[in-house]
C-alpha positions as CSV (number, residue, x, y, z in Angstrom):
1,X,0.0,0.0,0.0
2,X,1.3,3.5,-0.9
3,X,-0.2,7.0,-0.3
4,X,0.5,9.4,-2.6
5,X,1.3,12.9,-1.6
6,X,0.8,13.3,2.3
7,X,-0.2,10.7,4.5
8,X,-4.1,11.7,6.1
9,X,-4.2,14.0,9.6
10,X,-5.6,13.2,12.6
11,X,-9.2,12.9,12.4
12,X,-11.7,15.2,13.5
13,X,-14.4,14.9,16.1
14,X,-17.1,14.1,13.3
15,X,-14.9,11.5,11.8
16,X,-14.5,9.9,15.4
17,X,-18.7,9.9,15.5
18,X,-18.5,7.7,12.2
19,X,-15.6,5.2,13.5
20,X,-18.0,2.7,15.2
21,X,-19.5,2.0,11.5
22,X,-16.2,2.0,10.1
23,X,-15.6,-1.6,9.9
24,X,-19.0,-2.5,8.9
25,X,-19.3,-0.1,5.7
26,X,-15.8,-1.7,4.3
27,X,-17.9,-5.0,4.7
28,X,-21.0,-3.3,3.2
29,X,-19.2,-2.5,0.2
30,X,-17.7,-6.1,0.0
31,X,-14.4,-4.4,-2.3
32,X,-12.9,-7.3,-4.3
33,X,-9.3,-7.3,-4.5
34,X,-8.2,-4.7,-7.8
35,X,-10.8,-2.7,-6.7
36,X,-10.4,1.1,-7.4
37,X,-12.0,3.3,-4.7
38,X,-12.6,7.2,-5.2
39,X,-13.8,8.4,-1.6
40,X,-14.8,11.9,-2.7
41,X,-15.1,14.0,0.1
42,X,-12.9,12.3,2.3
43,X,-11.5,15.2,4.6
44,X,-8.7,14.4,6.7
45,X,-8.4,10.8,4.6
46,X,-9.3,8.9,8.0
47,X,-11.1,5.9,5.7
48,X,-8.2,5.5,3.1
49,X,-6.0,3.2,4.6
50,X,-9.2,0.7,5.5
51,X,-9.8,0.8,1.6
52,X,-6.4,0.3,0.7
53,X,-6.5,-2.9,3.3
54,X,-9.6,-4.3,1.3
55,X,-8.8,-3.8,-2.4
56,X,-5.1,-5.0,-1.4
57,X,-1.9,-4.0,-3.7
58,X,-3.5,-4.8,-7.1
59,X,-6.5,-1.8,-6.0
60,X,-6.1,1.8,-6.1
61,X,-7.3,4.1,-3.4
62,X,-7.7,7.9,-4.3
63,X,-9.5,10.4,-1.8
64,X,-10.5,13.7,-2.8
């Protein structure tokens, strides 16, 4: 897994409110491996290492 530019901050208070259902979106989404993920919107970036853990080195993870 990579990051390309700047690795995300530290997350924010509404990003903390959200960790709880973390986990069980990335399941939700049931990302196969290759996957490419756009998370557009993704502030600080605090989801982008849990979708670069699901698609796996063959995916790509951008956040916007």
């Amino acid at each position: 897994m990579s990051i390309a530019n700047e690795t995300p901050s530290a997350p924010d208070p509404y990003d903390l409110v959200f960790a709880p259902i973390d986990a069980e979106m990335i399941e939700w989404l049931a990302l196969p491996p290759g996957a490419r993920v756009l998370d557009a919107g993704c502030g600080p970036g605090t989801m982008l290492a849990q979708f670069a853990a699901a698609v796996g080195p063959a995916g790509h993870v951008a956040g916007l």
